[in-house]
Structure formats: C-alpha cells, structure tokens
LOTI-864257 format. One line per field, with one value per residue (C-alpha): x, y, z; chain; residue in one letter; residue number from 1. Coordinates in Angstrom, 3 decimals, decimal comma. Layout:
east = X; ...
north = Y; ...
up = Z; ...
unit = A; ...
code = A; ...
pos = NUM; ...
***
This chain:
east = 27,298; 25,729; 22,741; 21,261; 17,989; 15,057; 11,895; 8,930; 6,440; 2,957; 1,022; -0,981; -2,596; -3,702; -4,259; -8,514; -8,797; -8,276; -10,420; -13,062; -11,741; -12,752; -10,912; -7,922; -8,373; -8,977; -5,698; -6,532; -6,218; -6,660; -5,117; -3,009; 0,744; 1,985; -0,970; -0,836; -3,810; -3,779; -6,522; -6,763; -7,302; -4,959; -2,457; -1,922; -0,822; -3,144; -2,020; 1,779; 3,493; 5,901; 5,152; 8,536; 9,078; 9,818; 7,339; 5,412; 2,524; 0,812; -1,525; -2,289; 1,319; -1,556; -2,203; 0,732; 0,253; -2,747; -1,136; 0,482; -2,217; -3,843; -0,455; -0,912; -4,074; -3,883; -0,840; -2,089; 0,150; -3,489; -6,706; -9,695; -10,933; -7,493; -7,180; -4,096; -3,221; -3,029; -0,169; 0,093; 2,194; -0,796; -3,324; -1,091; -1,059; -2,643; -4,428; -7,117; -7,851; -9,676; -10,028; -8,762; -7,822; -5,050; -8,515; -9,231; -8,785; -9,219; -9,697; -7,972; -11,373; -11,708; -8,699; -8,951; -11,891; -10,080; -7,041; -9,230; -12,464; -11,664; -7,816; -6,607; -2,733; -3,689; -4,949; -1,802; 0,499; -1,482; -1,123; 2,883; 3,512; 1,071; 2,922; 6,957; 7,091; 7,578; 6,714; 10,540; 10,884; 7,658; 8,667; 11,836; 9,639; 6,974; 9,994; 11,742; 8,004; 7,453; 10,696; 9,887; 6,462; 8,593; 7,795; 11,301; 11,065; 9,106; 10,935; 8,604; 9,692; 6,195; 2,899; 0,555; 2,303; 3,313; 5,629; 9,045; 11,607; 12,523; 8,961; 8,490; 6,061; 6,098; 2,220; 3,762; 4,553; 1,164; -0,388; 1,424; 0,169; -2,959; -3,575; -1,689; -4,693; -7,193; -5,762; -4,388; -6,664; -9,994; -11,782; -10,998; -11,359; -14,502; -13,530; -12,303; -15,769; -17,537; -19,256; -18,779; -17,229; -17,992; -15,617; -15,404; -19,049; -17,673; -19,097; -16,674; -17,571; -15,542; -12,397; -12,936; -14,772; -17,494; -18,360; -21,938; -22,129; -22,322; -19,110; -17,936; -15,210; -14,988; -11,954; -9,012; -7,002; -6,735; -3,709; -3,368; -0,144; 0,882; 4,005; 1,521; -0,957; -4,741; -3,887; -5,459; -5,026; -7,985; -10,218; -13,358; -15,006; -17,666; -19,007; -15,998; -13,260; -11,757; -9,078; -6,357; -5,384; -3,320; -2,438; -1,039; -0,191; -3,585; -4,760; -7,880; -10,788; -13,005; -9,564; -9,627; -13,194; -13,435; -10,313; -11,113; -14,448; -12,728; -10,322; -13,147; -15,064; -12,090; -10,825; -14,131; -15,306; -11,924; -11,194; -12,731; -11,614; -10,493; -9,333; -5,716; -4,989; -6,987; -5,281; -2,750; -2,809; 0,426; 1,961; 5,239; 8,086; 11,850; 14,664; 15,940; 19,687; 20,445; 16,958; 15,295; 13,117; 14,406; 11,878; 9,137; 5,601; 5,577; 1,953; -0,171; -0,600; -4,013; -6,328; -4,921; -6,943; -5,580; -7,677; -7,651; -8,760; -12,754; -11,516; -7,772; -6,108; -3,209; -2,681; -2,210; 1,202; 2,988; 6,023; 7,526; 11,112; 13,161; 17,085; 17,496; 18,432; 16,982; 18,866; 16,736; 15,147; 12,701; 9,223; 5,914; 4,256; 7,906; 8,675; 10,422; 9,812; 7,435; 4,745; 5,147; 1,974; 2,107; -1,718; -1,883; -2,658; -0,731; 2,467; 3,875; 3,218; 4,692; 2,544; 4,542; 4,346; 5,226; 6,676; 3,663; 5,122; 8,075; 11,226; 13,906; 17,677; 18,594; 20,905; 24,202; 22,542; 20,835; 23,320; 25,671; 23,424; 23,224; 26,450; 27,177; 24,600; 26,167; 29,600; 27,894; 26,441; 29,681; 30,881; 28,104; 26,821; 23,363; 22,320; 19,369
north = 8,507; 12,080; 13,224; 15,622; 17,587; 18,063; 19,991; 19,961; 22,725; 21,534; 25,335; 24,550; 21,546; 23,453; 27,161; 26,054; 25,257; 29,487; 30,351; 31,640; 34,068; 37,438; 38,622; 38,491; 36,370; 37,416; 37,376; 36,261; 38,813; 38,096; 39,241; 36,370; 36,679; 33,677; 30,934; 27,832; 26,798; 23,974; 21,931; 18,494; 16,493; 18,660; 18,737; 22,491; 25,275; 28,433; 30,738; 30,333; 32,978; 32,041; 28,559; 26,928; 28,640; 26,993; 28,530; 27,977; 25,918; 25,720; 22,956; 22,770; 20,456; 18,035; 16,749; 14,709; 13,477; 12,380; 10,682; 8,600; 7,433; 6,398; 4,445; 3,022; 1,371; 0,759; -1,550; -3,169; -2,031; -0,541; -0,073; 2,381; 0,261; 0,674; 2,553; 4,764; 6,030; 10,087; 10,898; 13,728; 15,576; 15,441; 16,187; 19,587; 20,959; 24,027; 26,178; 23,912; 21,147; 17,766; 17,883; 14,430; 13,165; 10,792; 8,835; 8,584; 5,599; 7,086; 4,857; 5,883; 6,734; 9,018; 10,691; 11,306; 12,963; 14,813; 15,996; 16,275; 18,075; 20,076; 20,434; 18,827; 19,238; 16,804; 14,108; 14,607; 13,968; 10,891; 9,530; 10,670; 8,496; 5,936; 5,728; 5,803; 6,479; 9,866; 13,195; 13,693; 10,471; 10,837; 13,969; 12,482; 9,747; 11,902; 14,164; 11,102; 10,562; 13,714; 13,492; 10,246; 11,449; 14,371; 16,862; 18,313; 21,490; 19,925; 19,427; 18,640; 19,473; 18,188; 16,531; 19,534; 22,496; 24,148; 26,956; 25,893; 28,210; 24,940; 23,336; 24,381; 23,080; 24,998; 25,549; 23,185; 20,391; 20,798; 20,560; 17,120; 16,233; 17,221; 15,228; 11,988; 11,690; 11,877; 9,564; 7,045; 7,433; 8,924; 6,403; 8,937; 11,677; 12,388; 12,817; 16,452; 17,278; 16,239; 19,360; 18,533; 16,353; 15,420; 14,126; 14,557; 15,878; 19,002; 19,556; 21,910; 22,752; 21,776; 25,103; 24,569; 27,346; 27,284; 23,580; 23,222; 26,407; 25,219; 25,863; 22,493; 22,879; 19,462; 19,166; 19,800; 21,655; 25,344; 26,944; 29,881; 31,240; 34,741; 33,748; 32,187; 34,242; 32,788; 29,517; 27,490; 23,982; 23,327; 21,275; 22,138; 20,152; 21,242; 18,527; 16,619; 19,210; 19,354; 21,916; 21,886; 25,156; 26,561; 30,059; 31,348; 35,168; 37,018; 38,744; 37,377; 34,664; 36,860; 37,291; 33,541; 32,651; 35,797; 34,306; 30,979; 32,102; 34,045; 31,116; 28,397; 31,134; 32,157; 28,735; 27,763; 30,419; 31,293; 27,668; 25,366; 22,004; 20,869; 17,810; 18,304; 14,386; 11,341; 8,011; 6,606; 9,843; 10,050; 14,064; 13,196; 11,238; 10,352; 9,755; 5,733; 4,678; 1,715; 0,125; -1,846; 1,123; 4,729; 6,701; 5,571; 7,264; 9,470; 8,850; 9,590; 6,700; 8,115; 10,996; 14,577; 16,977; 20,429; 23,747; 26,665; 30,465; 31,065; 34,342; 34,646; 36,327; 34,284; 31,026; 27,604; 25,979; 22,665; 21,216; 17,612; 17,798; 14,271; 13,738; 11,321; 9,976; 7,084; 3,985; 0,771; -1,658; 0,026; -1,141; -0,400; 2,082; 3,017; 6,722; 8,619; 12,220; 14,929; 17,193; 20,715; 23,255; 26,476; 27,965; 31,527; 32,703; 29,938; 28,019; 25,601; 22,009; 18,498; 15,531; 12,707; 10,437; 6,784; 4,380; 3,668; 0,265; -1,322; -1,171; -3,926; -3,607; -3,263; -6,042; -5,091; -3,026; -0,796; -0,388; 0,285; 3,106; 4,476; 4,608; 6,573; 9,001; 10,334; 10,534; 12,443; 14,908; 15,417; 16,042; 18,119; 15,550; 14,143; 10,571; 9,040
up = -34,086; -33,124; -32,368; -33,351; -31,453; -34,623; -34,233; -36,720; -36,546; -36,237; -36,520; -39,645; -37,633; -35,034; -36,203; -36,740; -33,202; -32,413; -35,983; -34,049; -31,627; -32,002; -28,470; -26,416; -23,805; -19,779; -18,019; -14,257; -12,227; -8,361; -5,349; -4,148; -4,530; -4,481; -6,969; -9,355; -11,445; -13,297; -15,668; -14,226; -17,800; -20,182; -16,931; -18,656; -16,335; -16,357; -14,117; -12,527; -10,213; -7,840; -8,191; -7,414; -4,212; -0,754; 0,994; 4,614; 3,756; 7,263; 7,397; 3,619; 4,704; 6,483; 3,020; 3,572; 6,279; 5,322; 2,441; 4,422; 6,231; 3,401; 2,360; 5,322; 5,147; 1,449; 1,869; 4,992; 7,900; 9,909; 8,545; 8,837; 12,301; 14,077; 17,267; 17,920; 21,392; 21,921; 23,597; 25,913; 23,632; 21,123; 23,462; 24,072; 20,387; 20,364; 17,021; 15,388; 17,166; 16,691; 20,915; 21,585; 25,159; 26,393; 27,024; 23,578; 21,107; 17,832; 14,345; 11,835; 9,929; 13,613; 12,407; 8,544; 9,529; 12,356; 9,610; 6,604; 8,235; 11,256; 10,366; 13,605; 14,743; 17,537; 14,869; 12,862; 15,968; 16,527; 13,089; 12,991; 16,193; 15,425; 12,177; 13,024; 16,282; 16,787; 14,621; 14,149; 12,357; 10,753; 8,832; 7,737; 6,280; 5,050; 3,270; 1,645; 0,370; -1,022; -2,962; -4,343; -5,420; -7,338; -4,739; -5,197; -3,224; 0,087; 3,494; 6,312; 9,986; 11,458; 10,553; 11,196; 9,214; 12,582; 11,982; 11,890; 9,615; 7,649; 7,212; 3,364; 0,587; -2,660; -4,367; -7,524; -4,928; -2,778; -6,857; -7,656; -4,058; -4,907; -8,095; -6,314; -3,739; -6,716; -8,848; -6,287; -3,036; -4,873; -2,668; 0,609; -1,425; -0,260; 3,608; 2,346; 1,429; 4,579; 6,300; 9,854; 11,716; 16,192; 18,317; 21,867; 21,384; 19,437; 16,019; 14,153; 10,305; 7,281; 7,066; 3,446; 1,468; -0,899; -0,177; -1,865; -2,683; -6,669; -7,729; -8,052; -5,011; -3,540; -1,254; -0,017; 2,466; 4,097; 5,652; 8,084; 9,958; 10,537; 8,253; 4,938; 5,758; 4,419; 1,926; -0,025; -1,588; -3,601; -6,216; -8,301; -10,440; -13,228; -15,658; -17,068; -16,277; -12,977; -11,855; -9,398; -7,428; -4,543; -2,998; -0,483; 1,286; 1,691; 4,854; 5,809; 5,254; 3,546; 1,303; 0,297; -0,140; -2,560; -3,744; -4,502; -6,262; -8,590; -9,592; -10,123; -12,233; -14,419; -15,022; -16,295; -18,261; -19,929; -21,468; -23,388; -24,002; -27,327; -29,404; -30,984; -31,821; -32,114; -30,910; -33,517; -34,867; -36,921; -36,321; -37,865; -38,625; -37,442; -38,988; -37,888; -37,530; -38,747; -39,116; -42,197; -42,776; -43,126; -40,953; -38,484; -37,278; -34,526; -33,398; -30,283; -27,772; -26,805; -27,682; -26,165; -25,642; -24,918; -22,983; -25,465; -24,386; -25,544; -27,028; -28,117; -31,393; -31,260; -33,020; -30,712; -32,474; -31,410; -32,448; -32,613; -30,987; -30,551; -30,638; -33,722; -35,513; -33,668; -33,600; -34,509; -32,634; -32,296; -30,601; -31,354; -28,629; -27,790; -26,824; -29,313; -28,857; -27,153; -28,633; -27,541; -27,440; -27,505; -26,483; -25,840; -22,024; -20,578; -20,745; -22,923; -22,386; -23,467; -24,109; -25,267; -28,656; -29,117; -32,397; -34,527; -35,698; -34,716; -36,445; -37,080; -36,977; -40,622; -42,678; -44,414; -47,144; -44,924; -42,186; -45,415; -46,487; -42,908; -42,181; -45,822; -44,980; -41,554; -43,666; -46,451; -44,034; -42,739; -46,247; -47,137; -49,977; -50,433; -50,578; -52,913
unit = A; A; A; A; A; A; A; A; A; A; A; A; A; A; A; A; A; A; A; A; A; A; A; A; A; A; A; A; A; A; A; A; A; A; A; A; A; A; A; A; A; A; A; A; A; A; A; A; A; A; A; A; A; A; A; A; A; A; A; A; A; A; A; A; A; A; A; A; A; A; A; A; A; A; A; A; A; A; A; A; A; A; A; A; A; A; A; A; A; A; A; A; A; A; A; A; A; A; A; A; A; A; A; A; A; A; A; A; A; A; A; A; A; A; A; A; A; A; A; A; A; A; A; A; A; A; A; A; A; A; A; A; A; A; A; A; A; A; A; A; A; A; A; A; A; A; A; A; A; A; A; A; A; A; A; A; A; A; A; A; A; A; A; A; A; A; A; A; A; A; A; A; A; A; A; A; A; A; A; A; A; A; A; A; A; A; A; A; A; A; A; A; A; A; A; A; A; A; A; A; A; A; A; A; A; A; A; A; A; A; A; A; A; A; A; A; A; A; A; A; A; A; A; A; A; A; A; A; A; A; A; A; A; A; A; A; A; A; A; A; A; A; A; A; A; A; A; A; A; A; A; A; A; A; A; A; A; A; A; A; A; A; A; A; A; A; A; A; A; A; A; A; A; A; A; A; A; A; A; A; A; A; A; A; A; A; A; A; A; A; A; A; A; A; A; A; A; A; A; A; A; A; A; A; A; A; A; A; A; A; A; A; A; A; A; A; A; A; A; A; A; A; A; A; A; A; A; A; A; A; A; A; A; A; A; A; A; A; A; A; A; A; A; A; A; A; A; A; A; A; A; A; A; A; A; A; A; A; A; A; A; A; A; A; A; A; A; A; A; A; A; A; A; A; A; A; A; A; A; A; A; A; A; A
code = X; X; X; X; X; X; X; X; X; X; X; X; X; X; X; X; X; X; X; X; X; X; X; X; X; X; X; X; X; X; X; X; X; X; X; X; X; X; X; X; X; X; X; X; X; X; X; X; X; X; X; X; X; X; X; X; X; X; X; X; X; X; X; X; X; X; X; X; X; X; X; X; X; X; X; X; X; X; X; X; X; X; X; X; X; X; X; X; X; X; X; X; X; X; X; X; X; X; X; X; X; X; X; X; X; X; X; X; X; X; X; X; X; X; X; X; X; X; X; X; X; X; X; X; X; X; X; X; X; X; X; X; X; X; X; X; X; X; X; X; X; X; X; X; X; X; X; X; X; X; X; X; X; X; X; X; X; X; X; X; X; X; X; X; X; X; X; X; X; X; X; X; X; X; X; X; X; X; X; X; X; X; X; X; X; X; X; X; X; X; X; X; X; X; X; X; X; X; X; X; X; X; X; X; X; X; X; X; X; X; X; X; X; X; X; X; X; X; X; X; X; X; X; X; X; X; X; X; X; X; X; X; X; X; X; X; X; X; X; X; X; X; X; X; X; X; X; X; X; X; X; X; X; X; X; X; X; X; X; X; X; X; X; X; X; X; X; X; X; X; X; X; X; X; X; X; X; X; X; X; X; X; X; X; X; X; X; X; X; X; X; X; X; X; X; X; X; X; X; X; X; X; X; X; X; X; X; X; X; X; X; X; X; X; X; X; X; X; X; X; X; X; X; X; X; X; X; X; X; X; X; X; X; X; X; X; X; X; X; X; X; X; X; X; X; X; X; X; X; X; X; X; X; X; X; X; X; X; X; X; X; X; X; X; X; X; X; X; X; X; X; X; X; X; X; X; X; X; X; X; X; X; X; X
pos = 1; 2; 3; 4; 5; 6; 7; 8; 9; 10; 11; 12; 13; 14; 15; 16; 17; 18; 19; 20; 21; 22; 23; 24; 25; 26; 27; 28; 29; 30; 31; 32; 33; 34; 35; 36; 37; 38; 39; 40; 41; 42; 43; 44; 45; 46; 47; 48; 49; 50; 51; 52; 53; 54; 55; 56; 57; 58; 59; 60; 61; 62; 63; 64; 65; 66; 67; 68; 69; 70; 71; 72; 73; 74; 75; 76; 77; 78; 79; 80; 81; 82; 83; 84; 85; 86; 87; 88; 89; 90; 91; 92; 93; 94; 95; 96; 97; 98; 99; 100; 101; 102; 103; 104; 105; 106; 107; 108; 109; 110; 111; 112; 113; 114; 115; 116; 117; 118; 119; 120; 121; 122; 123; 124; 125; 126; 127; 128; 129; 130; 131; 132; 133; 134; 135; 136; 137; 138; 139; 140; 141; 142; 143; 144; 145; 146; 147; 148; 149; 150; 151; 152; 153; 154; 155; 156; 157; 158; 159; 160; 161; 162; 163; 164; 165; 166; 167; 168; 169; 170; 171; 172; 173; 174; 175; 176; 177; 178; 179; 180; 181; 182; 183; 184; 185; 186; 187; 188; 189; 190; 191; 192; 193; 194; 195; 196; 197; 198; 199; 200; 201; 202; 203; 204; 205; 206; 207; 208; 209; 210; 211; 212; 213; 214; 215; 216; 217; 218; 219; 220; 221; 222; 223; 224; 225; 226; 227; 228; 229; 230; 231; 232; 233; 234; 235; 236; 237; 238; 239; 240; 241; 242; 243; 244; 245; 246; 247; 248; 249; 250; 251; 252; 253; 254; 255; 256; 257; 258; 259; 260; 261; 262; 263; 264; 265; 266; 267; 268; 269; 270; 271; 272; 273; 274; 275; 276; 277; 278; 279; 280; 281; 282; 283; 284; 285; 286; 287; 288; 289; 290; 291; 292; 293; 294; 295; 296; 297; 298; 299; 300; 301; 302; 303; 304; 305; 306; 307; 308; 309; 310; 311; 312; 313; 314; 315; 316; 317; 318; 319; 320; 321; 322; 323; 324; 325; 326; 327; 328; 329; 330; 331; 332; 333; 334; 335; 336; 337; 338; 339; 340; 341; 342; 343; 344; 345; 346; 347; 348; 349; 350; 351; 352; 353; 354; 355; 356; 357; 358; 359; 360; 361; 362; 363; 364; 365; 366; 367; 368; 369; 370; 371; 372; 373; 374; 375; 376; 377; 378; 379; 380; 381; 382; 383; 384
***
C-alpha cells in the first residue's frame, strides 16, 4: 500500500484565541546578533536568529560540565561529600578562577559552587580529571553526551570553554542544555542562583546578571572571550511561565545586563498564555487500513497550551498532518500524527496527538472493503 501525507486545517478552532487584538504585536528588537528565546511550558520559539550556528560558547560550555557532574552523583559513581585532588595543571588555568591549590581537597558540592557561582576553569579541570582522567578524555565524553542529549551541533575541546578553534556550542544546543538541568537536575538548580561563593578565603559574586533584581532571572551561565564576545545562557521565571534564553556577540557587560533586561521584559509582556486543547480533546480524525472501524480519533494526550502575542492582527491556525492511511492495530494513546500551530510573531510549532481508542485488525469483510477502496482510488471511483 501507499501512503499518503494528509493535513486538516484547524483555523476556525483557534481564530477566537486572537479576537481581541487591536495591534500588531512588538517584534524584539535588541542588540545581540547571534539570540534564542524560548517559552519554557509551550516549548514555542520567540525570537530565533542564528540559532543553529557552531559558535564559541566560552564558559556558558561549563554547563556541561556541570552536567556531568551532576550525572555523576545522581547515578552513584561520587557524591556531593567526595574530595577530588587539584592537579597542578588545574591550579595553572588562568581567566576566572575558583583559586584552588594542589593543597586543596575540594567536594564536589566545593566545586558546583566553584563552576556554577564564580565560573571557575580550575574547578572544571578538577571535575574533568576527577571524572575520566584527563580533560582530553573528558570532552570526548562530555561531546558523545551532548549528542545523545540531541545537542547535534556541540563539540567540546575542554571543560571550561577555553578558546580552542573547534570548541563550538550553538545557542539551540546550550537551550536543550538548559531545559535538561531543569527538568532532570532541578534539585542543583539552585547553585546557579547563589550570590557568592568563598573558597580559599576569596568571596567572588555570582557573574550572573540581574539576580534578585525582580525580574525573575534565576540561573544559569555567562560567557566572555574576545572571540564570543559578552554571552549569555539564561532563565527567568515570573509566576507560572518560565523562559529559556541565550546570546552571544556583544561588546561589553553593561551590553548584556541591558541585554538580558530587555529579553525577560519582552517575553513577558508580549505573550500571554492560552488554552488551545483540553485533554482527550478530539481535533480530528484518520483514515485506518485495514481495521474493524474505518477512521479513529486524533485526540490530545494532555492539555496544550500555546503563548499567543497580547496584540496581533493575524489569526493563530493549526493543522493536523499524519501519513495514513494508518494501518490497524492500533492502540489507544498511540501516536498518530502532529498538531502544527501557526501563531503570529513566532515560529511554527508541533505538539503531538495520540489514538483516542484502540483499533482492531479488521476480519475478511473489512479488509475486503479496504483493499477495494485503495483500487478504486486508483481508478478514480468512489466507494459507499
């Protein structure tokens, strides 16, 4: 049999959501040439330009390696009380600097706070040896990591995000990185929001802007080299919507606080979150191959809620695309096909849909009646 790719439009359903605007929306307009916004919840992307690129994330790269750490002590090989030795080749990194000593006999906790606070190439040498042996064999880990995590454009040369002309994140894979440390190791999330950190009776502040300044910016990692210029991974958070950002290429500090202030306040204020299905929602129907039943419910397998622009002219439309027809079995919460939304101001997403009841191979009859239908397409007939 073929298959054949069918699309339902879906506007009517959602044309009340934009009923109220009276405005285009606010484009965002900011300085940084290279930026990524996305809504944590909808997983919608607001703003996207150069996205995809390989590009030098100095230590915004750290996030991985503290990623790995976390790994680490989640699945037992160390945990937050275990000391790692600093070798003299960590005690040597230069830039920022958690200012440990061959001496030293940092925990793990010691260095978390070390990456995640004061930005520490030391700290990450320490973890990269403590972890594999050596920061060479680290990175291949740490790569072969990032790929599996679906970090497709990510090769890691070192463990701080020291310039090397191959050590490349792109902002899209420092986002999925992002959102995989808040969904899987939330419980250290809040080591990126800690203000200061002392070691080595040093207190350094927190390199992340706007912490407590009541924007909602929580966490998670700056980057600075002559090559990325002033970066940005970051994460705001204002009462149940939490966005997801990262930047790179401005020219100074002053550059990226004003920066990031501008994203949290435009992400905010342009959006408001809407309901577009309900859970076991039906939004449409496909055709079924050889099943005891002709056509089966496309429904949602929760409730989706979508960002739409506070003031927009333009209508939000979806559509319900799925290569069918689809052959039976078919299983209940199975799925069948993707929702596609349109929302003006920002680019199309997919949200997936699932069988609404299961669906049996058909008998002789039905299979019969199949089977005659593909050969009456074919012959340009129709069957009752």
């Amino acid at each position: 049999m073929s298959f054949t790719r069918f699309h339902a439009i879906l506007s009517g359903a959602f044309v009340a959501l934009s009923a109220f605007a009276v405005q285009a929306q606010v484009a965002y307009e900011g300085r940084a040439p290279n930026i990524l916004v996305t809504d944590f919840n909808t997983g919608q992307i607001l703003v996207d330009r150069n996205a995809d690129v390989p590009l030098p994330p100095a230590s915004m790269s750290k996030l991985m390696t503290l990623n790995m750490l976390f790994e680490a002590i989640d699945d037992g090989r160390v945990d937050m009380d275990t000391t790692f030795t600093v070798s003299e080749r960590a005690h040597a990194m230069g830039g920022s600097r958690m200012f440990l000593e061959t001496r030293h006999r940092p925990t793990a906790e010691d260095l978390i706070r070390g990456i995640a606070v004061l930005s520490g190439n030391d700290a990450t040498v320490v973890v990269a040896e403590g972890l594999a042996g050596s920061e060479e064999a680290f990175a291949q880990l740490a790569t072969a990591r990032a790929r599996q995590l679906g970090m497709t454009n990510t090769t890691l040369r070192n463990a701080s995000g020291w310039p090397d002309p191959e050590h490349r994140m792109s902002l899209r894979d420092l986002a999925v990185l992002a959102r995989h440390l808040l969904e899987e190791h939330g419980a250290y999330y809040p080591y990126l929001a800690e203000r200061e950190f002392t070691w080595n009776n040093i207190t350094q502040p927190n390199r992340v802007p706007l912490l407590g300044a009541g924007l909602g910016l929580d966490g998670l990692k700056t980057g600075h080299t002559s090559e990325a210029g002033y970066a940005l991974t970051g994460s705001a958070v204002q009462g149940d919507r939490r966005v997801i950002f990262v930047f790179s290429g401005l020219d100074s500090e002053r550059e990226r606080t004003e920066e990031a202030e501008r994203i949290i306040n435009w992400a905010f204020r342009q959006f408001a979150e809407q309901r577009i299905a309900d859970q076991g929602q039906v939004l449409a129907e496909a055709t079924v191959w050889m099943g005891d039943e002709r056509s089966v419910a496309l429904v949602a397998p929760r409730d989706y809620d979508i960002l739409v622009p506070v003031f927009t002219e333009s209508e939000i439309t979806a559509q319900v695309v799925y290569d069918g027809p689809i052959a039976a079995p078919i299983t209940e919460g199975q799925e069948l096909a993707r929702l596609i939304v349109s929302v003006p101001g920002s680019s199309d997403f997919s949200l997936p849909l699932v069988a609404g009841h299961d669906v049996a191979e058909g008998g002789f009859v039905p299979r019969m009646r199949s089977a005659a239908t593909v050969l009456a397409g074919h012959l340009g007939l129709v069957i009752q």
